[in-house]
Legacy VTK file of the C-alpha trace (Angstrom):
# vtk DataFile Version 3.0
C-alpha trace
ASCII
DATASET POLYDATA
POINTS 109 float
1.247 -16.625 -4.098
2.499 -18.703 -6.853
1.981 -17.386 -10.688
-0.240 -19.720 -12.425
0.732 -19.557 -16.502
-1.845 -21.018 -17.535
-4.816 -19.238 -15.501
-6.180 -17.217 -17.904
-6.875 -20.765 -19.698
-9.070 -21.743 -17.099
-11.685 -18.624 -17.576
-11.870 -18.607 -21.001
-15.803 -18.416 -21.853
-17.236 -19.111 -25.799
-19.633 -16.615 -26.197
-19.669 -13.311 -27.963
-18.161 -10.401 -25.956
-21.892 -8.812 -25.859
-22.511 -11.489 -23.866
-19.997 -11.018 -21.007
-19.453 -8.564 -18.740
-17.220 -8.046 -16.171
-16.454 -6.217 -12.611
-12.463 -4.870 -11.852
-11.267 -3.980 -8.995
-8.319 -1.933 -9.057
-5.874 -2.082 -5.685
-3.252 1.142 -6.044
-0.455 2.594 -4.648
1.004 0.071 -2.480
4.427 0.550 -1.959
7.078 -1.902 0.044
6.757 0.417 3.341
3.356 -1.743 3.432
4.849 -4.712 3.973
6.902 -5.562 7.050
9.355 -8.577 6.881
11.136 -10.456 10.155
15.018 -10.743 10.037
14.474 -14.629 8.512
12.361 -12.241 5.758
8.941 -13.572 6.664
6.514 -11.759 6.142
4.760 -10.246 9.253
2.468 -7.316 8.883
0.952 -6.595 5.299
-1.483 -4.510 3.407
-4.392 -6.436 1.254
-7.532 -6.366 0.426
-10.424 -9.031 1.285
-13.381 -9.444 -0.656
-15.840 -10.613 1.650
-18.975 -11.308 -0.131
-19.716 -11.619 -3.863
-23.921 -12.260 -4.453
-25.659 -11.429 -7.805
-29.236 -12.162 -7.799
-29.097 -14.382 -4.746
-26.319 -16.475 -6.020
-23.204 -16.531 -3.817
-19.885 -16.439 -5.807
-17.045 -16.898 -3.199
-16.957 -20.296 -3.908
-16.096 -20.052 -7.418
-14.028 -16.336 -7.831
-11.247 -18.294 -8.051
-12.264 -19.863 -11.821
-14.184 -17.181 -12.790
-11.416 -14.234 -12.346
-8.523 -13.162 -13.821
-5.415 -10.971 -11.434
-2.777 -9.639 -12.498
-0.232 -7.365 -10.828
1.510 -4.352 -11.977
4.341 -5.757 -12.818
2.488 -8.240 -15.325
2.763 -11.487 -13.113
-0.697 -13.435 -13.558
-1.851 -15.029 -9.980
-4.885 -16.702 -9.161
-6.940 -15.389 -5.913
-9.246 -16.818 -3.395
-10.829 -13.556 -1.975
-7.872 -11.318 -1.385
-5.390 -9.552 -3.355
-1.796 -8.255 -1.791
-0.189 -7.014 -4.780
-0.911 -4.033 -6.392
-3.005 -5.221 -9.817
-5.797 -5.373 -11.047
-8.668 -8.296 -10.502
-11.217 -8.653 -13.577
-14.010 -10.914 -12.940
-16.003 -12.212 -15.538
-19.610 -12.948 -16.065
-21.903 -13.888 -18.810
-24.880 -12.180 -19.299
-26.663 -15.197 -18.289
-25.278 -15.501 -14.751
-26.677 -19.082 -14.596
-24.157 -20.152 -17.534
-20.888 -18.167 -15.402
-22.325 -20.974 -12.528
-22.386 -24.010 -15.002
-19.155 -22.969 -16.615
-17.356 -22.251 -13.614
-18.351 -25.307 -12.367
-17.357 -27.770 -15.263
-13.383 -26.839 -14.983
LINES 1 110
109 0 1 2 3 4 5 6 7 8 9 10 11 12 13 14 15 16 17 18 19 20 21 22 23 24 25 26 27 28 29 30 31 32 33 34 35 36 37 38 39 40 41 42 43 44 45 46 47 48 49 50 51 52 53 54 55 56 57 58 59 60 61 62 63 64 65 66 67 68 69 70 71 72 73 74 75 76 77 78 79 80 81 82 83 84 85 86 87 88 89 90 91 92 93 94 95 96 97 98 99 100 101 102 103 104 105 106 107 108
C-alpha cells in the first residue's frame, strides 16, 4: 500500500457533524511474527482483515468504501483501502445521516 497525503481530502463532507455518523473498525495487536517474508523480502504469508460486504438499507457500499473511508495505521501513516486492511489501524467510515447524500457524494469525486 502506498500512503495517499491527500486522502482525507477526498472524504471531506459539508454538513454539520449531527449529520454524520460513522462506523470504525479497529484491527489490534498485530505484530511482525504475522507477516512472513521470502529471502528476496516478498511478502508471502500475512495477517489482514477482509471486509466482505458493506449494505445499509439495501444499498451495497463495496463499491465506494474506498471514497467514503478514512485508515490510518498506528504508526500515523494515512492509506486508502479497498476492502482489507493489513496494518494495524484503525478504519473510520463515514456516513451522512441521509445515506442517499454519502451515495451522491461519494460518487461526485
Amino acid at each position: 500500500m502506498t500512503p495517499i497525503d491527500s486522502f482525507e481530502d477526498l472524504h471531506e463532507f459539508r454538513s454539520s457533524k449531527n449529520n454524520i455518523h460513522s462506523i470504525s473498525i479497529e484491527f489490534q495487536n498485530k505484530t511482525g511474527a504475522d507477516t512472513r517474508v521470502d529471502e528476496q523480502g516478498q511478502i508471502v504469508e500475512d495477517l489482514y482483515l477482509v471486509i466482505d460486504n458493506l449494505n445499509i438499507d439495501g444499498h451495497d457500499l463495496m463499491p465506494k468504501i474506498s471514497r467514503i473511508s478514512h485508515y490510518q495505521t498506528d504508526q500515523g501513516i494515512r492509506t486508502g483501502t479497498h476492502n482489507w486492511m493489513a496494518f494495524a489501524g484503525l478504519l473510520r467510515i463515514k456516513l451522512h445521516r441521509n445515506l442517499l447524500y454519502t451515495l451522491w457524494m461519494s460518487s461526485t469525486v
